[in-house]
C-alpha positions as CSV (number, residue, x, y, z in Angstrom):
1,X,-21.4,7.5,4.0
2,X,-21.4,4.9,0.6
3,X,-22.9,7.6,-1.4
4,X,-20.3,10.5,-0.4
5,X,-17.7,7.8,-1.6
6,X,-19.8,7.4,-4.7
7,X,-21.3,4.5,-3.9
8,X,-20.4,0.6,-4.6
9,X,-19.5,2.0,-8.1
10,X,-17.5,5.0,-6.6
11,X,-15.5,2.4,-3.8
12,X,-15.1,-0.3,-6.7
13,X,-13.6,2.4,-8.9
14,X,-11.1,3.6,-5.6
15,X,-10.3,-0.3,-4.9
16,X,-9.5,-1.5,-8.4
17,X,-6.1,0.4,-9.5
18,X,-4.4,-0.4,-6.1
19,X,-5.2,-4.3,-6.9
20,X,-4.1,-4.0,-10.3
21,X,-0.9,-2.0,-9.5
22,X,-0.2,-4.9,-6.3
23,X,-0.8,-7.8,-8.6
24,X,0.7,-6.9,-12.2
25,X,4.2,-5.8,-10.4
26,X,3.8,-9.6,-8.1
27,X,3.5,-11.0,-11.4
28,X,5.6,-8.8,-13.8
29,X,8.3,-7.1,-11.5
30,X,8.5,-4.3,-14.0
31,X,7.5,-1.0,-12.3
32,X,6.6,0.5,-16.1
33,X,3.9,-1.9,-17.0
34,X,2.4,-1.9,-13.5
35,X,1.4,1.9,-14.0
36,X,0.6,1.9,-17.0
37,X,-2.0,-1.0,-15.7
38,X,-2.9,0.4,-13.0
39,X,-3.4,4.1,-14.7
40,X,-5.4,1.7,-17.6
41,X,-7.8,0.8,-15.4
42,X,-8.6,4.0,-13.8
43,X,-8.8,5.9,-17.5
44,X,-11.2,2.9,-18.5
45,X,-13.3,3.9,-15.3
46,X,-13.1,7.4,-16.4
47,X,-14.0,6.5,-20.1
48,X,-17.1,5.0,-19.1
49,X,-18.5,7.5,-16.8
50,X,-17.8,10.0,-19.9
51,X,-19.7,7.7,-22.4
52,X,-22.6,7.1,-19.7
53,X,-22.4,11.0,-19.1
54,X,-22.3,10.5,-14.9
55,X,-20.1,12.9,-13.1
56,X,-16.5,11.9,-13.0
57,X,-15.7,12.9,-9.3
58,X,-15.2,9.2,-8.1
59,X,-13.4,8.2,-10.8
60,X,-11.2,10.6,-10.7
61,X,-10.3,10.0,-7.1
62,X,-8.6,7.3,-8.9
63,X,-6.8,8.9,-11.4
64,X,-5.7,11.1,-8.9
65,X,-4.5,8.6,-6.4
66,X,-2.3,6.8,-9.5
67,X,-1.1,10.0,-9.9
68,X,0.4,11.2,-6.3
69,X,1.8,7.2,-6.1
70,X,3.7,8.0,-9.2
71,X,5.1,11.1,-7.6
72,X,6.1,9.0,-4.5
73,X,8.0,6.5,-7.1
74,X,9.4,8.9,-8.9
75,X,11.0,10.8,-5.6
76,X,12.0,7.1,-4.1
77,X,13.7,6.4,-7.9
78,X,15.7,9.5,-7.7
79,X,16.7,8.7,-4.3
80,X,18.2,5.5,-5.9
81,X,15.8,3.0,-4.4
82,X,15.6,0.1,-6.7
83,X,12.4,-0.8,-8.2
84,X,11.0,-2.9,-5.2
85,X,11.8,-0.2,-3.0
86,X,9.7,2.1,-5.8
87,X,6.8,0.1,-6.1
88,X,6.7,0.2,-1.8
89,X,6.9,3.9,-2.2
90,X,3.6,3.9,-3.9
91,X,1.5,2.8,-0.4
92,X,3.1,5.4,1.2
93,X,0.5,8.5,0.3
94,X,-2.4,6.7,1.8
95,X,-0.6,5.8,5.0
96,X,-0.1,9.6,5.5
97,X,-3.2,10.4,4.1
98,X,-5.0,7.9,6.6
99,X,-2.9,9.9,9.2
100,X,-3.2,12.9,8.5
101,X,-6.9,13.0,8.4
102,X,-7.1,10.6,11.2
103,X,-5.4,13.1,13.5
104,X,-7.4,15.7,12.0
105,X,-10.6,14.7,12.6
106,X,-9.9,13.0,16.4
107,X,-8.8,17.2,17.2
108,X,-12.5,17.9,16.1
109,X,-14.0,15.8,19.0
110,X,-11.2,16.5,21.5
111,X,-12.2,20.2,21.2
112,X,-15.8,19.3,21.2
113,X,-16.5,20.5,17.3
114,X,-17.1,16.6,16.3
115,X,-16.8,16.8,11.9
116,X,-19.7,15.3,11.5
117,X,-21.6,18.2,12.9
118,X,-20.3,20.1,10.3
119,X,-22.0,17.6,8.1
120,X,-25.3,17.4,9.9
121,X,-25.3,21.7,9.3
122,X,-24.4,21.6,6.1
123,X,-28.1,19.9,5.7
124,X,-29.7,22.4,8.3
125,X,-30.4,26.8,7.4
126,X,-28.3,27.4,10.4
127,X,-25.0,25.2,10.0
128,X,-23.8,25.6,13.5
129,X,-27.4,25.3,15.6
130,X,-26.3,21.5,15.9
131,X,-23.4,22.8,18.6
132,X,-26.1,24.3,20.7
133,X,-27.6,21.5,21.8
134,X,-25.0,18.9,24.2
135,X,-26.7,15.7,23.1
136,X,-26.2,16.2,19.4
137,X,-22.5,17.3,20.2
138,X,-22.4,14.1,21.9
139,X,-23.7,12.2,19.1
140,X,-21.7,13.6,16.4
141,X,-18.4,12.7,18.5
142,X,-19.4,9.2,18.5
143,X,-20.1,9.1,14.7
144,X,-16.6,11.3,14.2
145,X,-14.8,8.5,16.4
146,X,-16.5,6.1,14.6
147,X,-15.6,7.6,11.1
148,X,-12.0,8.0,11.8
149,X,-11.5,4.5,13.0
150,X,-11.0,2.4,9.7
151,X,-8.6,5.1,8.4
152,X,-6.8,4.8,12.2
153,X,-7.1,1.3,12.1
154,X,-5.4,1.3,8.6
155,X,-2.4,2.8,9.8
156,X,-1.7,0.7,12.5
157,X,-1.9,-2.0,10.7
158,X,0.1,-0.7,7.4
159,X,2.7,1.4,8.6
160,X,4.4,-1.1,10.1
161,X,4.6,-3.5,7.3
162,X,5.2,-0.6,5.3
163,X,8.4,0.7,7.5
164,X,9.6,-3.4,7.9
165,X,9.6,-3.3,3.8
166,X,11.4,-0.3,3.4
167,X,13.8,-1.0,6.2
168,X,14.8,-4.3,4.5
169,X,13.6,-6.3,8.1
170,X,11.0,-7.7,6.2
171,X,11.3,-8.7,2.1
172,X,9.6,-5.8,-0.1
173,X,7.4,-7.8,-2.3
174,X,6.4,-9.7,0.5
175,X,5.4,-6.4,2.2
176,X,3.8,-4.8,-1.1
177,X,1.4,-8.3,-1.2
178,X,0.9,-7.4,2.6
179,X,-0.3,-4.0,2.0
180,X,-2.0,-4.7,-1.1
181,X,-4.3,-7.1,0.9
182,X,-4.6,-4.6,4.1
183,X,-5.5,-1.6,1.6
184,X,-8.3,-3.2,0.1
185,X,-9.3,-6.1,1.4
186,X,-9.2,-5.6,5.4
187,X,-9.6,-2.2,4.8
188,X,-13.1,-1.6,2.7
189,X,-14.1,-4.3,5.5
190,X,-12.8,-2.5,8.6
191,X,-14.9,0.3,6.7
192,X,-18.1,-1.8,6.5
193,X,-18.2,-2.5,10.1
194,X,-17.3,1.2,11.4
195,X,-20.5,2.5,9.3
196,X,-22.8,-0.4,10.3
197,X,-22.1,0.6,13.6
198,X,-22.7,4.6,13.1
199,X,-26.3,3.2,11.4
200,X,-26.7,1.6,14.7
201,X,-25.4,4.5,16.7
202,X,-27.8,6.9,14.8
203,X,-31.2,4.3,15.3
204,X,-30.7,4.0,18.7
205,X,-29.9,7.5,19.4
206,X,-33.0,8.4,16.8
207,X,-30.7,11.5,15.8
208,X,-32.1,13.7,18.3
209,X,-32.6,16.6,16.8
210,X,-35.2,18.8,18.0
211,X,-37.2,21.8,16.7
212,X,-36.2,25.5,17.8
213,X,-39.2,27.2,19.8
214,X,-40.4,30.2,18.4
């Protein structure tokens, strides 16, 4: 699950803009300088997988999540929000992401097509043999439960903060600090534990998968 994020590099190169963007506008209050911090340090990341010619997929995941938080500003700015209310407005695409895909994936094992089948075919001839047999399907559910949780957990835990901010019940910067923290810090951790649990899941279960008779 590290290396489809790219890694400790790849999650680094994720983590980094979202603490720059939360602690330059704590420290600065202007919106400006914050992205163009924040979009600094996700070009640098880019710059340097260019130079050490490595793909620039992870990377930029980066760029690209600077770049939808700008659009978010931008719509909150021309809404009139002030720049507080702006720099909230920037959290607000991975709270629906989180949700979004959340939802998405907890459908898959409702209806019994777990995602992470999908993912155990994709490394099979026969992507969809995995459905045939029940104890797989039963396996993959777990690891799709498991794999949605952080990103579930992450909602629950920001979108409240995140609806107090923009409500005024709670200040903004305090809740961009808030989220800031949750976002990277409780969330890469919630992460850690959800996939050294599916390790555990998947070495007790010894991934039962067994060979088709001829």
């Amino acid at each position: 699950m590290a290396a489809s994020l790219g890694g400790r590099r790849g999650m680094v190169e994720a983590a980094i803009p979202g603490i720059v963007f939360t602690v330059t506008y704590l420290v600065t209050k202007d919106l400006r300088t914050t992205l163009i911090a924040a979009g600094g340090a996700a070009a640098v990341a880019v710059v340097l997988r260019l130079v050490q010619r490595q793909t620039l997929q992870f990377a930029m995941n980066a760029v690209f999540g600077i770049a939808i938080g700008w659009v978010f500003i931008r719509l909150a700015g021309a809404g009139g929000g002030s720049e507080s209310d702006q720099a909230l407005a920037f959290f607000l695409p991975g709270i629906l992401w989180s949700t979004g895909y959340s939802l998405v994936l907890a459908i898959t094992c409702l209806v019994r097509w777990p995602m992470v089948g999908f993912m155990v075919g994709n490394a099979s001839e026969d992507p969809l043999a995995w459905h045939d047999d029940p104890q797989i399907v039963r396996l993959c559910t777990r690891l799709t439960w498991l794999f949605l949780a952080p990103g579930a957990i992450n909602v629950c835990l920001q979108a409240p903060v995140w609806i107090l901010g923009h409500s005024g019940a709670l200040d903004k910067d305090v809740a961009i600090a808030i989220l800031g923290v949750l976002r990277v810090g409780v969330g890469w951790a919630v992460r850690a534990v959800s996939w050294s649990v599916m390790v555990w899941v998947l070495a007790r279960d010894a991934t039962p998968i067994e060979p088709r008779q001829a």
